[in-house]
N, C-alpha and C positions, 0 to 999 in steps of 0.2 A: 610513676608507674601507671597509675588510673592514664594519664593522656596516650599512652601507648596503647593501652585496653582499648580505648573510643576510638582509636584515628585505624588501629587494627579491625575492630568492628564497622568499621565505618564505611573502610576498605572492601571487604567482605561484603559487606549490603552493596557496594555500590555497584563492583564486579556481576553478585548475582541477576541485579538490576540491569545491565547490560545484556547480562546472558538470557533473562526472561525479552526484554527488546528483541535479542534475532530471532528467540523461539517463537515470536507472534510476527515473524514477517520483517523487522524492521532490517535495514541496511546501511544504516551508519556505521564506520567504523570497521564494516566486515572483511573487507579486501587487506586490511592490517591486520588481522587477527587469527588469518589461517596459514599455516607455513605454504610452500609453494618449493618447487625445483627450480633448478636454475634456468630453466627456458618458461618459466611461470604458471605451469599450470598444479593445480592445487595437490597439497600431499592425499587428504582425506575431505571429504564432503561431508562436516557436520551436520546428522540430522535432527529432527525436532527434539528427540526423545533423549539423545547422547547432551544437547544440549543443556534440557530440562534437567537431566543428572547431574550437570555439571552447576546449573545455577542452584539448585539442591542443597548439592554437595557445598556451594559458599553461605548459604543460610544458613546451614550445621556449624558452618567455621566462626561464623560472627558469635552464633549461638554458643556455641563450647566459650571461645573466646571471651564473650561478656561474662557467661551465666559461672564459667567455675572463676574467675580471679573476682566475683562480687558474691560467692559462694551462697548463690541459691540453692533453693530447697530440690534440685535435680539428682541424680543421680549419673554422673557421668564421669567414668571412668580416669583416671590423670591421666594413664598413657596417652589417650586422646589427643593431648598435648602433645605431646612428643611425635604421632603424627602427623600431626600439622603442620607441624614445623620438618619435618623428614620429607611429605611430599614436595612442599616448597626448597626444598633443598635440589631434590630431584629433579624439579623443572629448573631451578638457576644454572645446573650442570646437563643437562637437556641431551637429547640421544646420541650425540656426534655426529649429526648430520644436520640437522634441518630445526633444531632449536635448541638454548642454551648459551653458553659461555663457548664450548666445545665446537660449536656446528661448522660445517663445511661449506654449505651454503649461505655466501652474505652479501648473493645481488639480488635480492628481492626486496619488496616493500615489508614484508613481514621482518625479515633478517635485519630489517635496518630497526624498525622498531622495536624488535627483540633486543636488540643491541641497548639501543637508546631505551627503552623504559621496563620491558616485562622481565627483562634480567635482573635489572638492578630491584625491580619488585618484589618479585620471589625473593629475591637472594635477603631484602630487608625484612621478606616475612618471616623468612625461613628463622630467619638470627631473631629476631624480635620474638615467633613464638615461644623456640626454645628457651631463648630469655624467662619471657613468661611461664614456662611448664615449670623452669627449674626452680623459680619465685617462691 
């Protein structure tokens, strides 16, 4: 149970840690990481800010993650759990179009990736957290 906790938080830190990288500029990785249409030009233009929410929002997850299954002194609701593992759910079955298991689009760099790693990602956190909530 504990190595699930760590390799989930671990997850978590590292993601956020990527997402603080593009929010200061960096470009590693970026042209995998934003869906695109099928003649490749980009769905949406993440900016600084949506960004910053997003790597945020994965500190929260490591943090819930770690801090309720080693139950510190916090205050954080269980359902918390339950959405964490529900949004990750949401992204493994992805809008029917342009990310997920579902999508319609899968000649891009992003769709192939999707395929090969962020599906099966979500889809491991999604089951793994709920695992964890229902613990």
């Amino acid at each position: 149970m504990n190595s699930i906790i760590y390799f989930n938080t671990a997850i978590f830190l590292f993601l956020a840690g990527l997402h603080f990288y593009w929010m200061t500029g960096g470009r590693w990785g970026i042209e995998a990481a934003v869906p695109a249409t099928s003649d490749h030009n980009l769905v949406f233009n993440p900016g600084k800010w949506g960004t910053l929410v997003v790597a945020l929002g994965l500190v929260a997850f490591a943090a819930i993650t770690f801090a309720h299954n080693f139950h510190f002194e916090i205050d954080v609701p269980h359902y918390l759990r339950y959405v964490i593992a529900f949004i990750f759910l949401i992204r493994t079955i992805g809008d029917f179009r342009y990310i997920g298991i579902f999508r319609k689009i899968n000649n891009t760099l992003f769709a192939r990736y999707d395929r090969q790693y962020y599906v099966p990602l979500c889809g491991y956190l999604a089951v793994s957290e709920f695992f964890l909530a229902a613990y």
